[in-house]
GUVEXKOL-686353 format. One record per residue (C-alpha): x, y, z; residue in one letter. Coordinates in steps of 0.05 Angstrom, whole numbers. Example, Ala and Ser with C-alpha at 12.3 -4.5 7.8 and 13.67 -1.06 7.14 Angstrom:
<sites>
SITE | 246 | -90 | 156 | a
SITE | 273 | -21 | 143 | s
</sites>
This chain:
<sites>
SITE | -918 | 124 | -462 | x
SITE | -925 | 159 | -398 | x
SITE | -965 | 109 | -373 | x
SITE | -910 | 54 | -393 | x
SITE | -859 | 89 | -354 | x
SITE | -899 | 95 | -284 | x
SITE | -924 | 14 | -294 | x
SITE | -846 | 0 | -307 | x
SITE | -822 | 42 | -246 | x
SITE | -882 | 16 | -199 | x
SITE | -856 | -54 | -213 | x
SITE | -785 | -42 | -198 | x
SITE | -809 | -11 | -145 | x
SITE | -859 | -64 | -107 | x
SITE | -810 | -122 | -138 | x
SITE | -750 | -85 | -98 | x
SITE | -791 | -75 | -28 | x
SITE | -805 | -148 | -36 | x
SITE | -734 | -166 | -52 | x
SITE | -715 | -123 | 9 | x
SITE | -756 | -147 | 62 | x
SITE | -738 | -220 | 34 | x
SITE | -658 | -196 | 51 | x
SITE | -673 | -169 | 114 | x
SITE | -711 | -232 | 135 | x
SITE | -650 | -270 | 116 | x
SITE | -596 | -291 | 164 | x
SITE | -537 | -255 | 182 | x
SITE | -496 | -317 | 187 | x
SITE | -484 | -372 | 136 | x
SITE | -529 | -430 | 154 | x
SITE | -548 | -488 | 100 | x
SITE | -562 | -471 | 41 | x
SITE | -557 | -389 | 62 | x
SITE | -482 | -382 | 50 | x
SITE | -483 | -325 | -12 | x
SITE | -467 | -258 | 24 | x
SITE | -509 | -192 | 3 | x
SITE | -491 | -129 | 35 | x
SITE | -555 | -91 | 51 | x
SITE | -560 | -24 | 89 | x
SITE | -497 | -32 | 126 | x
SITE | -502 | -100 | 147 | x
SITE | -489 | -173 | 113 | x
SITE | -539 | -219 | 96 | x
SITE | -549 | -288 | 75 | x
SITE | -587 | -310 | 17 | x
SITE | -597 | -384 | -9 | x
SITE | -578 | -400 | -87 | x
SITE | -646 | -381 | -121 | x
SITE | -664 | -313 | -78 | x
SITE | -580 | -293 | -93 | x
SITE | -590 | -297 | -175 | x
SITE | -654 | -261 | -162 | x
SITE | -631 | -209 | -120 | x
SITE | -567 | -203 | -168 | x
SITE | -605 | -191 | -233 | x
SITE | -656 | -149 | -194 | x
SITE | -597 | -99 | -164 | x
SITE | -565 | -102 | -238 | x
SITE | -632 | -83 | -271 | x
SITE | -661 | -23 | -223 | x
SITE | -611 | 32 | -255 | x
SITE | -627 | 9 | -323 | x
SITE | -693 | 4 | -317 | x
SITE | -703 | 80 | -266 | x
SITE | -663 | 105 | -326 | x
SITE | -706 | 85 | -389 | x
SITE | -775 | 103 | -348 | x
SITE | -737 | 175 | -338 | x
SITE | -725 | 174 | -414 | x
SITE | -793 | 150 | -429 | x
SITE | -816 | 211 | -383 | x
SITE | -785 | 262 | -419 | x
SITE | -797 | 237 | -488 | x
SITE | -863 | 240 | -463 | x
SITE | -859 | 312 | -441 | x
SITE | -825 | 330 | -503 | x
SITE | -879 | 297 | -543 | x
SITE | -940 | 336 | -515 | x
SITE | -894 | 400 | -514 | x
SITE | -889 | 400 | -583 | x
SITE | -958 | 373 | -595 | x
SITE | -993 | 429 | -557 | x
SITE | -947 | 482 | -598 | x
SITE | -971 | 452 | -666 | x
SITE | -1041 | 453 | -640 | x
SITE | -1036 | 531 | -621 | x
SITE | -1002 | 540 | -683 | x
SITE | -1057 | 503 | -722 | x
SITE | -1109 | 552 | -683 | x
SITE | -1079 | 613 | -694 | x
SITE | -1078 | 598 | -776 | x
SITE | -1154 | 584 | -771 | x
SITE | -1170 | 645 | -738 | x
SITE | -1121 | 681 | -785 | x
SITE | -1149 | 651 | -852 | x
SITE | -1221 | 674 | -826 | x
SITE | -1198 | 747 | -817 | x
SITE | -1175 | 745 | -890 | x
SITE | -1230 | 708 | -909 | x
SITE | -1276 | 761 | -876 | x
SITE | -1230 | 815 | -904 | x
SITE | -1237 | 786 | -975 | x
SITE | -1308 | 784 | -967 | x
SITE | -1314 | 856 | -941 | x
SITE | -1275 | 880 | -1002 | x
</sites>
């Protein structure tokens, strides 16, 4: 699970630097077929028709997504919390069945 949430934020992450060096490459006037405005770090870009529905579902998505690989991170951390409790737990009844054991034995 843990691993799921890192690949999921490394992608957002390397799909946004792309997506962000793409804007800044982009002109700052409307030319052609750049004529769909993006404001970036201060400043207003111009993206053609395909890199615009692009950037728009990638700037919609990155919350989401940040979001659910926090979740998955703390699920995670919950997960082995509780897992490493149950295991000390199991331990500590071994070791405590063996001193009656030994007791039994002894009596």
């Amino acid at each position: 699970m843990m691993f799921t949430a890192w690949t999921l934020g490394m992608v957002v992450m390397f799909g946004g630097f792309g997506f962000q060096s793409q804007v800044l490459g982009s002109p700052r006037v409307s030319t052609g077929p750049y004529n769909h405005p993006v404001e970036y770090k201060g400043a207003l870009f111009y993206l053609d028709l395909q890199t615009f529905r692009i950037w728009s579902l990638f700037e919609a998505a990155v919350f989401p997504t940040w979001a659910l690989a926090a979740s998955l991170m703390f699920a995670y951390a919950q997960i082995e919390d509780r897992l490493k409790v149950r295991r000390r737990q199991s331990e500590l009844n071994a070791v405590f069945d063996n001193f009656e054991r030994e007791q039994a034995r002894h009596s």
